[in-house]
C-alpha positions in Angstrom: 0.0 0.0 0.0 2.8 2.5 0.7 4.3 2.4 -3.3 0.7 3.2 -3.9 0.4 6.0 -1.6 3.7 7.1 -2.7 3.3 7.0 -6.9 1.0 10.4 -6.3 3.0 13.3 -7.1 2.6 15.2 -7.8 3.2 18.2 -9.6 2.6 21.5 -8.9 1.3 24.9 -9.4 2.0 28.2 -9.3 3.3 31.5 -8.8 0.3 34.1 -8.9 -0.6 38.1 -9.2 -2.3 39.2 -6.1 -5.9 39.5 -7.6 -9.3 39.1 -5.1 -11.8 36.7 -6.3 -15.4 39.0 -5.3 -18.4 39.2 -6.2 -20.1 37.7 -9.2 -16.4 36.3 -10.1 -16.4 34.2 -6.9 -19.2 32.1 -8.6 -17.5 31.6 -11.7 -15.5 28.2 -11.6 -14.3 29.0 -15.3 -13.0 32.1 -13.9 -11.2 30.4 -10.8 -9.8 27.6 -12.9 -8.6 29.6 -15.4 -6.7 31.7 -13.3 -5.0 28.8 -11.6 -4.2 27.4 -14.7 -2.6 31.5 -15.6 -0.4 31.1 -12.3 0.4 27.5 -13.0 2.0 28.4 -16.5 3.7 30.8 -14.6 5.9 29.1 -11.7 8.9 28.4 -11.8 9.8 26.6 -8.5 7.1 25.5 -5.5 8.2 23.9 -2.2 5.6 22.3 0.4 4.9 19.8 2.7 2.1 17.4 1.9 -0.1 14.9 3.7 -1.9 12.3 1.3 -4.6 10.1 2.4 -5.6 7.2 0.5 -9.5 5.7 1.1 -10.3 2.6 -0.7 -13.2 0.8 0.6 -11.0 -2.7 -0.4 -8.6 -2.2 1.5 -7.6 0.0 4.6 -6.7 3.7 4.8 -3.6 5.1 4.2 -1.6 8.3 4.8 1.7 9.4 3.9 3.7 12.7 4.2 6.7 14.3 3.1 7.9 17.5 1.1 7.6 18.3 -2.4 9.7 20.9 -4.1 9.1 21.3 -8.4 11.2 22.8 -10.5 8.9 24.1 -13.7 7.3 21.3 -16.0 10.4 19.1 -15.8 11.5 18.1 -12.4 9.8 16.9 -9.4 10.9 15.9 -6.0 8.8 14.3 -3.4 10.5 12.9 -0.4 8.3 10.8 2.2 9.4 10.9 6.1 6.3 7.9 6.6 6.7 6.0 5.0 10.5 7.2 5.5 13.2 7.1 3.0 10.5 6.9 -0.1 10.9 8.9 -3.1 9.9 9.9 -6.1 12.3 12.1 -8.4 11.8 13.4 -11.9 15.0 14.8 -13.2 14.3 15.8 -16.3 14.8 12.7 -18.4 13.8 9.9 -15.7 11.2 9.0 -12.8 13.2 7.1 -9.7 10.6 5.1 -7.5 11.8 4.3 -4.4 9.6 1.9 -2.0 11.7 0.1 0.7 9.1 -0.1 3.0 7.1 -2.5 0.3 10.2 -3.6 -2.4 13.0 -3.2 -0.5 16.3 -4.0 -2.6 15.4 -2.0 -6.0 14.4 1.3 -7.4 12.2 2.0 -10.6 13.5 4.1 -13.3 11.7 4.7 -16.7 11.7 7.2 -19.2 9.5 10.7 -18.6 6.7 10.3 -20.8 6.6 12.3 -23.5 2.8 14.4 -25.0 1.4 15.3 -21.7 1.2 15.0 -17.8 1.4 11.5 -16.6 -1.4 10.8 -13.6 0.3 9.2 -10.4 3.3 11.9 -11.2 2.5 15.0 -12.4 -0.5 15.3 -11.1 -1.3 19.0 -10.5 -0.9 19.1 -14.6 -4.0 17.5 -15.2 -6.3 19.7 -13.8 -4.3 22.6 -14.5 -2.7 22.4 -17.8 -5.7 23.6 -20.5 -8.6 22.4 -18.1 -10.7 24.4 -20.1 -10.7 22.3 -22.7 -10.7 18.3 -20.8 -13.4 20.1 -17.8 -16.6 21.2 -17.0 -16.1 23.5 -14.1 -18.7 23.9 -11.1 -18.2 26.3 -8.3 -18.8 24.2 -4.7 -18.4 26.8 -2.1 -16.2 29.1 -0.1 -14.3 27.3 2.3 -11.3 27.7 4.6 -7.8 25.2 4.5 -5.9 26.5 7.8 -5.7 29.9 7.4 -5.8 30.5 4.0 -9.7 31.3 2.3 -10.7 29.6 -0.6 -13.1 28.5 -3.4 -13.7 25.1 -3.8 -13.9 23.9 -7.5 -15.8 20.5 -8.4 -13.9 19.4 -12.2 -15.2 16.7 -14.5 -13.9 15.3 -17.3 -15.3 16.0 -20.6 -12.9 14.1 -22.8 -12.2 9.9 -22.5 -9.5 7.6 -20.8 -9.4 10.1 -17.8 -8.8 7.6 -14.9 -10.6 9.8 -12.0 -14.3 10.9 -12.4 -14.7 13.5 -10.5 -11.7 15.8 -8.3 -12.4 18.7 -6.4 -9.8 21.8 -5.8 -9.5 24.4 -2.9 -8.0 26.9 -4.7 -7.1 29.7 -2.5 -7.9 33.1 -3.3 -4.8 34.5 -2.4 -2.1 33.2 -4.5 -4.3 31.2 -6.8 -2.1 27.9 -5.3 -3.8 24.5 -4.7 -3.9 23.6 -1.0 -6.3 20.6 -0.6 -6.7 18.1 -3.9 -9.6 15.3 -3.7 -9.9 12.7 -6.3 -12.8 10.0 -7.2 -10.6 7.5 -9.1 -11.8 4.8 -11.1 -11.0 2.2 -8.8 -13.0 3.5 -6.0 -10.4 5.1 -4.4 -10.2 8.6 -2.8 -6.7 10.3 -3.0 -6.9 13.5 -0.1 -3.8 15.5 -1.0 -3.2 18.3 1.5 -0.4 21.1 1.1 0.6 23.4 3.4 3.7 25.8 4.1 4.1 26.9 0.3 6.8 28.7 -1.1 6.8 29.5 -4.8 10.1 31.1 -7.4 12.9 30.5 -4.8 16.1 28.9 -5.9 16.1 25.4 -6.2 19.8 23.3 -6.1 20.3 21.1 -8.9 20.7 18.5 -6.5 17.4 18.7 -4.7 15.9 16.3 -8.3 19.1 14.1 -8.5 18.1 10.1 -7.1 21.5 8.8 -5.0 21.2 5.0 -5.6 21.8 3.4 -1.9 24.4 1.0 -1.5 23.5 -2.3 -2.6 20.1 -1.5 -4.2 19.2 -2.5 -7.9 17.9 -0.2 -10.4 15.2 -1.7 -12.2 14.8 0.1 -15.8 11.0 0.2 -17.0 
C-alpha cells in the first residue's frame, strides 16, 4: 500500500498576481480555474509539505507525508518521512521510484513520458494544464484550508480515458495555489492530497531532483 500512496506526485502549481476573487467572479468556476491554470504556466519553482490520504473501501486507509519541491514542467521531488526514505524524483529525463518499505532491494527508473502529464506523477498538470478544454467547471463553495480562504472547485472530465471521475480543488484566493486536492478515481479510491507551508520562485539546487542510488540497491529500468 505504501508504493501506492507514494506513486502520487505530484506536480505542482504556481506562482500568482495578487488578484481578489469577489463578487459575481467568486461564482465563476471558469473564472477560478482559469486563473489557476494562468499562475500555473507561470511558476517556476514551489516547495511544500504534503499529507496524502488514500481511502479505498477494499482495502484500509492510508496516509503518507513528506515535502515536495518542483522545478517548472520538468522536475519533481517528493521525499516521504512515513513512510521514511521513499521517493519519487523526476529529473528531467527519468522517474526514480523508491519503496523500501514495500520492495526493499530496488528502485524504478523509466523514461518521462513524453505528450502530456502523466497521472500518479505529475499530477497537478492534469487539472491545471488547458482544463478548459478536458473540464466542465462547477463552483462548490467558499471554504477555509488552515488559514488560508478559498473556493472550492468540483472538475469533471469531458474528454475519454481520464482515470478519475470526479476531483475537487480548494484553490485559495490569495495566490491562486492549490492547497487541498480530492480525487474520485476509477478504482474507487479517494486520493486527499493536502499542502501546506508553500513557497513558490525561490532557488532550487540542482541537486534537490538528482536520485542517490543506496548501497547495494538494484535499479530496475522500465
Amino acid at each position: 500500500m505504501n508504493s501506492v500512496r507514494t506513486l502520487l506526485i505530484a506536480t505542482l502549481v504556481l506562482a500568482a498576481p495578487r488578484l481578489a476573487v469577489t463578487g459575481t467572479a467568486q461564482q465563476d468556476a471558469a473564472a477560478i480555474i482559469g486563473r489557476s491554470a494562468r499562475v500555473y504556466r507561470s511558476l517556476s519553482s514551489l516547495a511544500a509539505n504534503f499529507v496524502q490520504v488514500i481511502d479505498n473501501p477494499m482495502i484500509d486507509s492510508a496516509e503518507s507525508r513528506g515535502t515536495l519541491v518542483q522545478s517548472g514542467r520538468a522536475k519533481l521531488a517528493m521525499r516521504f518521512s512515513d513512510p521514511p526514505s521513499e521517493a519519487v524524483i523526476i529529473d528531467g529525463q527519468h522517474v526514480w521510484l523508491y519503496t523500501p518499505s514495500t520492495t526493499p532491494g530496488q528502485v524504478i527508473r523509466m523514461r518521462v513520458p513524453s505528450g502530456g502529464p502523466m497521472y500518479g506523477f505529475n499530477l497537478l498538470a492534469w487539472f491545471l494544464d488547458r482544463p478548459a478544454e478536458r473540464y466542465k467547471a462547477s463552483y462548490v463553495r467558499a471554504d477555509r484550508v488552515g488559514n488560508q480562504r478559498v473556493d472550492v472547485v468540483r472538475l469533471e472530465p469531458t474528454v475519454p480515458d481520464m482515470p478519475f471521475t470526479t476531483a475537487i480543488l480548494w484553490l485559495a484566493r490569495g495566490d491562486g495555489l492549490p492547497r487541498r486536492l480530492e480525487i474520485e478515481e476509477r478504482s474507487g479510491a479517494t486520493r486527499t492530497l493536502t499542502l501546506s507551508a508553500v513557497h513558490i520562485n525561490r532557488m532550487v539546487p540542482a541537486k534537490t531532483f538528482h536520485f542517490a542510488v543506496p548501497p547495494g540497491v538494484r535499479v530496475i529500468e522500465q
